[in-house]
C-alpha positions as CSV (number, residue, x, y, z in Angstrom):
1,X,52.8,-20.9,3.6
2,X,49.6,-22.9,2.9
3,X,47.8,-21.1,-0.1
4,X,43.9,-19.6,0.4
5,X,42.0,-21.3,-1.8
6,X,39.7,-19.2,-3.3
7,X,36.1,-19.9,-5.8
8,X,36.5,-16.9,-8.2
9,X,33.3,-16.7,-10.9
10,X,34.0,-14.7,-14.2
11,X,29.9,-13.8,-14.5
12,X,28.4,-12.9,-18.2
13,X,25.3,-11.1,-18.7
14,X,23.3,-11.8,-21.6
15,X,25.3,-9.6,-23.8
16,X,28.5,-11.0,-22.6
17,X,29.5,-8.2,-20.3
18,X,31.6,-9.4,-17.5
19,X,30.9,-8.6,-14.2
20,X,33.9,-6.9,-12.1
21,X,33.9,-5.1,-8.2
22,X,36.9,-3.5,-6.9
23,X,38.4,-4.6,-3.8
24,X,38.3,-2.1,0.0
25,X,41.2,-0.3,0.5
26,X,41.8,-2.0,3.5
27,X,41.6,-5.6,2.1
28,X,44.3,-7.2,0.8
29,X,45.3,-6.1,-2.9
30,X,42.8,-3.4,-1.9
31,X,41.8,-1.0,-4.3
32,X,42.1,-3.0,-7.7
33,X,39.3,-4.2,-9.7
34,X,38.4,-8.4,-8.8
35,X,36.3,-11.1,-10.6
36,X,34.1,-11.7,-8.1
37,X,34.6,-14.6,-5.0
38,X,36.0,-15.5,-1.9
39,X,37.6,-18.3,0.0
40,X,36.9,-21.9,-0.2
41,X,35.8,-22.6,3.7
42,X,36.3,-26.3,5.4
43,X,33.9,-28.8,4.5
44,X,32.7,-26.6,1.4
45,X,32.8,-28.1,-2.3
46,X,34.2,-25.2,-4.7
47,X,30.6,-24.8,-6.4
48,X,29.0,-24.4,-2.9
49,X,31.7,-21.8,-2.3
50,X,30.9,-19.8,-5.8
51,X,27.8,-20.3,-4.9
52,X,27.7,-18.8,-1.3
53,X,30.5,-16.1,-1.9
54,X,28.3,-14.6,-4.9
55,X,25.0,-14.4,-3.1
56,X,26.7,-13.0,-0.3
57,X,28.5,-10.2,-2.7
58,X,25.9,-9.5,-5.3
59,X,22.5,-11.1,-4.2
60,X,22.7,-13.9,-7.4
61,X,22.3,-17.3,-7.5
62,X,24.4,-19.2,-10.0
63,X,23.2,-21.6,-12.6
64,X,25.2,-23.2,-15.4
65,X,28.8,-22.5,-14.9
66,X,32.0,-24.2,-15.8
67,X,35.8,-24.2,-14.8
68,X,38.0,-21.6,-16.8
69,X,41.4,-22.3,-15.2
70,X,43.0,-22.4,-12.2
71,X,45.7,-20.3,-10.8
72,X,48.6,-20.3,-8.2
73,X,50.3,-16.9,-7.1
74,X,52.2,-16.0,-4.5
75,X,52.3,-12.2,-3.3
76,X,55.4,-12.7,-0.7
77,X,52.5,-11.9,2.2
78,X,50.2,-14.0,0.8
79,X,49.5,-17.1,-1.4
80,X,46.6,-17.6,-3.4
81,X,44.8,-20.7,-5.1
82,X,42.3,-19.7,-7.4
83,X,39.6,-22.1,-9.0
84,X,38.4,-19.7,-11.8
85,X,35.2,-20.7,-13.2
86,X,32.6,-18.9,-16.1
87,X,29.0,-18.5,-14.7
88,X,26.6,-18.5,-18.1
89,X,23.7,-18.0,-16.5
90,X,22.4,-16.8,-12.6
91,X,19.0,-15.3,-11.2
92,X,18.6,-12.4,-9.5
93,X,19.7,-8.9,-10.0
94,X,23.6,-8.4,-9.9
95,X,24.0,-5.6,-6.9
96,X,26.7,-4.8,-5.1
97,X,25.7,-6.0,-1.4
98,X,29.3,-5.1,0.4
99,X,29.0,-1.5,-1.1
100,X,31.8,-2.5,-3.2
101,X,31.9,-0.4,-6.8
102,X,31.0,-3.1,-9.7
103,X,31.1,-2.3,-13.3
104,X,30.2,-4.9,-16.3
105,X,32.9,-4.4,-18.9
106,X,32.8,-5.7,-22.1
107,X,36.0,-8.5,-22.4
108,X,37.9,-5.9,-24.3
109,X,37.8,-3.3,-22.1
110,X,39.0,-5.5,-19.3
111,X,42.9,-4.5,-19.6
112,X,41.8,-0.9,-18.7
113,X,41.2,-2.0,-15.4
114,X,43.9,-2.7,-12.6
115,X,43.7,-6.0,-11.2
116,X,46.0,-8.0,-8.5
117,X,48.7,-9.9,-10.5
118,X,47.3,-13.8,-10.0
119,X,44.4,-12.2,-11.6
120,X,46.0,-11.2,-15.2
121,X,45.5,-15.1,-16.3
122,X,42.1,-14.5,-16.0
123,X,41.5,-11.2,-17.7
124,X,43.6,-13.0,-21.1
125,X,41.8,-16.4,-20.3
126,X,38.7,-14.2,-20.5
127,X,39.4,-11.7,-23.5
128,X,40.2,-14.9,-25.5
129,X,37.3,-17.2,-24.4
130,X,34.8,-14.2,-25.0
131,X,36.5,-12.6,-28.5
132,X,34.1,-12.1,-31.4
């Protein structure tokens, strides 16, 4: 099964918060918390894709950004590619534009939350990069 490749953005705000939404119940892996994102669509570079995916979900544009890490997981039903990357700065006003619940969580905090296994790289990637 080919995996979905997928632009995930772990977003700061200026006090270093990070920026989490929690997936539909429906979707898949619904009901746990996500770093925002979506999939990687034909003919799209992955920063177009960050770029597009987090418009579309919370009305921001990115700015300065770089890669974290990248991630391969396979759920049995599902395999996932995920391009990880920090976004240091954006404009706009971070809202949740899907209706989905978003929370900014200081790094520490973020093993309170549930999140989908391929995503537990991230939230230690994260608790590291971000550590006082």
């Amino acid at each position: 099964m080919a995996a979905v490749h997928v632009a995930v953005g772990v977003i700061l705000d200026e006090a270093r918060n990070v920026l989490i939404t929690r997936r539909a119940a429906g979707a898949h892996q619904g009901d746990l918390w996500e770093f925002p994102g979506g999939k990687v669509e034909a003919g799209e570079s992955l920063q177009q894709a960050l770029a597009r995916e987090l418009r579309e979900e919370l009305g921001i544009d990115t700015g300065r950004t770089s890669a974290l890490l990248q991630i391969r997981h396979d759920y049995g039903d599902k395999a996932v590619l995920l391009d990880v990357h920090v976004v240091w700065e954006f404009s706009g006003q971070a809202r949740p534009m899907e209706n989905q619940p978003m929370r900014w969580v200081a790094p520490a905090d973020l093993a309170r939350y549930a999140f989908p296994a391929a995503n537990a790289p991230i939230v230690e990637a994260v608790t590291t990069l971000l550590a006082p």
